[in-house]
C-alpha positions in Angstrom: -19.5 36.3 -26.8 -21.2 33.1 -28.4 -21.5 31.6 -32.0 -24.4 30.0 -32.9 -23.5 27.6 -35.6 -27.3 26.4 -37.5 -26.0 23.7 -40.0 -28.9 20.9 -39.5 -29.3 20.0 -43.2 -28.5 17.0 -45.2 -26.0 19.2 -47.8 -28.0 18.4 -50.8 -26.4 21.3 -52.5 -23.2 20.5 -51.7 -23.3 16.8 -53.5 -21.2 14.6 -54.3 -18.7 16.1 -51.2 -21.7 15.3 -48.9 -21.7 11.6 -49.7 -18.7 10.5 -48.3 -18.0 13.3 -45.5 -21.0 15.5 -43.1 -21.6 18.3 -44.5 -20.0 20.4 -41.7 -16.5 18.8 -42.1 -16.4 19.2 -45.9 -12.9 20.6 -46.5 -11.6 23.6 -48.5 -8.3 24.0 -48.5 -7.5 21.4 -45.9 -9.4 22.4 -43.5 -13.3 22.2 -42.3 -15.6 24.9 -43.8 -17.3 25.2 -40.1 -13.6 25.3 -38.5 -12.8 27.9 -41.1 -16.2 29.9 -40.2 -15.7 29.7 -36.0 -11.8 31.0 -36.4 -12.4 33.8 -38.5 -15.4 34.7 -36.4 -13.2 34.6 -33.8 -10.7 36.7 -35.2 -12.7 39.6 -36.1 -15.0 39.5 -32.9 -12.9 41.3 -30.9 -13.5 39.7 -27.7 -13.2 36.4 -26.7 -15.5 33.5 -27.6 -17.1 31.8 -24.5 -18.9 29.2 -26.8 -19.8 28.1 -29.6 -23.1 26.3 -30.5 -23.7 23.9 -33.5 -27.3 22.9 -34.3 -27.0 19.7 -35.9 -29.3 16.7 -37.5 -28.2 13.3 -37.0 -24.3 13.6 -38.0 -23.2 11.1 -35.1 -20.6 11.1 -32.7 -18.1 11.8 -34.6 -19.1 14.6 -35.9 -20.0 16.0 -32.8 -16.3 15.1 -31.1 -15.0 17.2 -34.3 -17.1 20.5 -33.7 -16.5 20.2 -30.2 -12.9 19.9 -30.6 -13.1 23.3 -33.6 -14.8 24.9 -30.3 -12.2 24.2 -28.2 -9.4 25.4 -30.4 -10.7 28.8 -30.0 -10.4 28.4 -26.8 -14.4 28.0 -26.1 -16.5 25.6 -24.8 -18.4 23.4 -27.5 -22.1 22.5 -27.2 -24.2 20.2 -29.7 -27.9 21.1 -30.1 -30.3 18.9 -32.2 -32.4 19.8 -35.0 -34.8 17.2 -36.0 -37.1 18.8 -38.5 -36.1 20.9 -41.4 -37.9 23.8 -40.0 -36.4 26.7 -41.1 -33.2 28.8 -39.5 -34.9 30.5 -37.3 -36.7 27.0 -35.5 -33.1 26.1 -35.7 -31.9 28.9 -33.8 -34.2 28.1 -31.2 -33.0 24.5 -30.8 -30.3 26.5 -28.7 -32.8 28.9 -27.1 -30.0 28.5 -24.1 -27.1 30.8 -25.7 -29.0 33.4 -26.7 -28.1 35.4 -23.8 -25.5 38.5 -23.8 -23.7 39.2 -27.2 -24.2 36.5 -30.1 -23.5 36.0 -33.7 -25.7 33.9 -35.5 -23.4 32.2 -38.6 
């Protein structure tokens, strides 16, 4: 199974925690909101999670090392797809065209 992670946005709505940390690693309860999202995905799938794609705007290569590494812990590989117009979910979706194939959930 895959997870298809859009989350290309600035975070606007989610100001002041998006000025001083990406929007995807914005923590609640000690832990990233996307890493909380891919694990409980994961749990309640109920079969295992081959990979996990994160469309992203320009977050850096940091960011991208984290979501690879939240990928990883669930024991699938991690791939980074780039979304650089705010064009909607569905354009977003697309960005990763690729892993639309077999069973998916779109998060």
């Amino acid at each position: 199974m895959k997870i298809i992670v859009p989350m290309a946005g600035m975070g606007k709505r989610m100001r002041p925690h998006t000025l001083t940390v990406p929007k995807p690693l914005v923590p609640i309860a000690g832990k990233p909101i996307v890493q909380r999202l891919v694990e409980d995905i994961a749990k309640v799938c109920g079969e295992p999670v081959e990979q996990v794609a994160f469309i992203i705007g320009n977050f850096g290569e940091t960011v991208e090392k984290s979501l690879v590494r939240i990928a990883e812990s669930v024991g699938a590989k991690g791939t980074i797809h780039y979304q650089d117009q705010p064009l909607g979910t569905a354009h977003a979706v697309m960005c990763a065209k690729e892993a639309l194939e077999g069973n998916v959930v779109v998060a």
